[in-house]
C-alpha positions in Angstrom: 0.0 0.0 0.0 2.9 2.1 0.3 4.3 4.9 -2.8 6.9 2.7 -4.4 10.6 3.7 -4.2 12.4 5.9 -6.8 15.8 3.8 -7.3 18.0 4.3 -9.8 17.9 1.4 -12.6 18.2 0.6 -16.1 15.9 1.4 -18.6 14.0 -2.4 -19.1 14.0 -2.5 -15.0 12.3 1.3 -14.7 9.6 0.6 -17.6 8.6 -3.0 -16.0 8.1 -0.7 -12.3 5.0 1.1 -14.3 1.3 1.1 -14.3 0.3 0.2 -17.3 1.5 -0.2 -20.6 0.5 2.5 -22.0 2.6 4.1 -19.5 5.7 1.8 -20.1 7.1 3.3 -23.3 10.2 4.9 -23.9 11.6 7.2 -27.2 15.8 7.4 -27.1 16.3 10.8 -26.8 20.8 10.1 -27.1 21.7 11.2 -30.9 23.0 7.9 -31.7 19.8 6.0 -30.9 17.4 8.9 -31.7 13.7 8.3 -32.0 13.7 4.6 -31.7 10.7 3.3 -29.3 11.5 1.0 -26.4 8.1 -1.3 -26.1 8.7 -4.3 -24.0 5.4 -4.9 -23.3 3.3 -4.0 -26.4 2.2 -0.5 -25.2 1.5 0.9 -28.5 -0.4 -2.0 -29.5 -3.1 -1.2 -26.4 -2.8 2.8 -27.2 -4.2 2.1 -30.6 -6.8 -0.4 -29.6 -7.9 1.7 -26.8 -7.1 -1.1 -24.1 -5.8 -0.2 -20.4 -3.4 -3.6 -19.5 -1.3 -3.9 -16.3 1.8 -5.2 -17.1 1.4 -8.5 -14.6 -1.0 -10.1 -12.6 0.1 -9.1 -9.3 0.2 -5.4 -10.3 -3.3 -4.1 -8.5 -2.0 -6.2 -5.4 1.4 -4.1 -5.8 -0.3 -0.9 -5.7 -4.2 -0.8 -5.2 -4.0 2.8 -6.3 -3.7 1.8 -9.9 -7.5 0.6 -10.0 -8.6 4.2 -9.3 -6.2 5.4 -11.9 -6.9 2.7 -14.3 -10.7 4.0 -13.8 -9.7 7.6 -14.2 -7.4 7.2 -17.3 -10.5 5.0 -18.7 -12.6 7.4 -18.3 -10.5 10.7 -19.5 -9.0 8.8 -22.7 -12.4 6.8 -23.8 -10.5 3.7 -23.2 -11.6 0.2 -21.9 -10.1 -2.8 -19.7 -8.6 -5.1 -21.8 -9.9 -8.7 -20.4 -7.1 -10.0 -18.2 -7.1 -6.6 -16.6 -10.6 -6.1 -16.4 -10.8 -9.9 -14.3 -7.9 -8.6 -11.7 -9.4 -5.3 -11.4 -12.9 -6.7 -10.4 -11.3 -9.4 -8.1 -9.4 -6.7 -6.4 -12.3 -4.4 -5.9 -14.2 -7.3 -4.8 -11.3 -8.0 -2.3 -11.6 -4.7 -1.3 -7.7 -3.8 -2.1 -8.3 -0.4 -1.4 -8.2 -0.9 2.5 -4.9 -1.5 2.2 -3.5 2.1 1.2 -3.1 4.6 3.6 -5.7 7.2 4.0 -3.8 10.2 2.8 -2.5 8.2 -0.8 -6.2 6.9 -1.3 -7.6 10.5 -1.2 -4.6 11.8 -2.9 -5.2 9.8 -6.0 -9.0 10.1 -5.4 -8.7 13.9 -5.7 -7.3 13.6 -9.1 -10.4 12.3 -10.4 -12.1 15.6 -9.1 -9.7 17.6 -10.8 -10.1 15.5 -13.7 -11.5 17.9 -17.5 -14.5 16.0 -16.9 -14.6 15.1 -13.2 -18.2 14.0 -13.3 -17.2 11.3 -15.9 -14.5 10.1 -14.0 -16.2 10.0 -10.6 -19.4 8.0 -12.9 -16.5 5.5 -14.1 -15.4 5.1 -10.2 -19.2 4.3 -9.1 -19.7 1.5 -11.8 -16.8 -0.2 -10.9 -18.0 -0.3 -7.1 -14.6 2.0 -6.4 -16.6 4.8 -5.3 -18.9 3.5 -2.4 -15.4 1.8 -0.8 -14.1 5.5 -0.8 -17.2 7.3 -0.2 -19.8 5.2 1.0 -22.3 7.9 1.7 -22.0 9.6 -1.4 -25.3 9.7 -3.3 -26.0 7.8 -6.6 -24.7 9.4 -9.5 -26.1 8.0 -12.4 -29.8 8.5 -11.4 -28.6 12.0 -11.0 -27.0 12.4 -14.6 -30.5 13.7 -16.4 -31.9 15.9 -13.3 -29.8 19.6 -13.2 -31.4 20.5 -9.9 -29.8 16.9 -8.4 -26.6 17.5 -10.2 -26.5 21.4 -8.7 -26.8 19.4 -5.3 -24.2 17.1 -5.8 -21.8 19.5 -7.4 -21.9 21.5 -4.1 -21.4 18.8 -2.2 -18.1 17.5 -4.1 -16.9 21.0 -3.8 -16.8 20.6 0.0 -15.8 17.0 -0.4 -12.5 18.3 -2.8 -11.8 21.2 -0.1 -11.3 18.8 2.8 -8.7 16.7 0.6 -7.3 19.9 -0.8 -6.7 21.8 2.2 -7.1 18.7 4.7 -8.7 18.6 7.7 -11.3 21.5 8.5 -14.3 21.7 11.1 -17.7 21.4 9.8 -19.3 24.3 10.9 -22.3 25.2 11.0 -22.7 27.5 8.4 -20.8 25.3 5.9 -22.7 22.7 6.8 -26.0 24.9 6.2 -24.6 26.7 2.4 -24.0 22.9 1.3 -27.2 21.6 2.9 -25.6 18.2 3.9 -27.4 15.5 5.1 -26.8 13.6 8.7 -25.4 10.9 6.8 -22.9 13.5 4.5 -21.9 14.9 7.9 -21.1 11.6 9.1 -19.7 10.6 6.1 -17.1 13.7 6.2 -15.9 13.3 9.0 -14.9 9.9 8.5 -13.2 10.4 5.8 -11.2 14.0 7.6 -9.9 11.1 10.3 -8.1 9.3 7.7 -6.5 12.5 6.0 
């Protein structure tokens, strides 16, 4: 659950360390090798089909992080699970791997999916996989909300105060905030849960 370790290390040892393979490839930048593409484990191959692949099947169990940004990269570049990844990453959120990262680097990656283009995509991503409720269990449900604007208003000010307290970290819920976000018992409760692990 911990960040991994930055150690010095050749170029086949640093690529293998990464997410996904999309993220694993490499352009020589040195004169004599200039341009040529290091792609060890097929990385172009998924970034023209779209795909999202782990590079091993231990890789959500290295890092449970990855499965929120797998979700969030998804979700910003139109992409999908390829089917190896797709099994791990539901066995993983079904084993809740999630509980095993600290509180501050679970909320950390979680608040770039609200600082995603299109947060409301990425957070929608999050809730279908069953991500979101491990996270945010109070949170209400987004896709009935996706047609009604009045709902969405709602939520939006909600998730404002929700990116604040991982912004700017822990902050009493007074009562006025509490009254300009008109949060529910539940919200409240919800909060403050989630300021105890920051």
């Amino acid at each position: 659950g911990k960040a991994p370790q930055v150690t010095f290390s050749d170029l086949a040892a640093d690529l293998a360390r990464r997410d996904f393979s999309i993220n694993a490839l490499a352009i020589a930048i040195a004169p004599a090798s200039f341009s040529t593409l290091t792609d060890q484990f097929n990385g172009l191959r998924d970034l023209r089909s779209k795909k999202i692949a782990v590079l091993h099947g231990g890789s959500f169990q290295d890092d449970p992080a990855r499965l929120i940004r797998a979700s969030r990269l998804a979700a910003r570049l139109d992409f999908s699970l390829e089917p190896e990844t797709l099994r791990l990453f539901q066995q993983a959120v079904q084993q809740q791997f999630l509980n095993r990262l600290p509180g501050a680097r679970l909320f950390d990656e979680f608040r770039k999916a609200l600082v995603e283009p299109d947060p409301f995509r990425a957070l929608l991503a999050l809730e279908s996989s069953g991500i979101l409720a491990q996270i945010v269990p109070g949170l209400p449900d987004l896709q009935s909300k996706a047609g009604d604007s009045s709902k969405l208003v709602e939520l939006d000010s909600y998730l404002a105060l929700f990116a604040q307290l991982l912004v700017w970290g822990k902050h009493e819920l007074r009562g006025e905030v509490v009254s300009k976000f008109s949060l529910t018992e539940l919200q409240i409760s919800e909060l403050q849960k989630i300021q105890q692990q920051l």
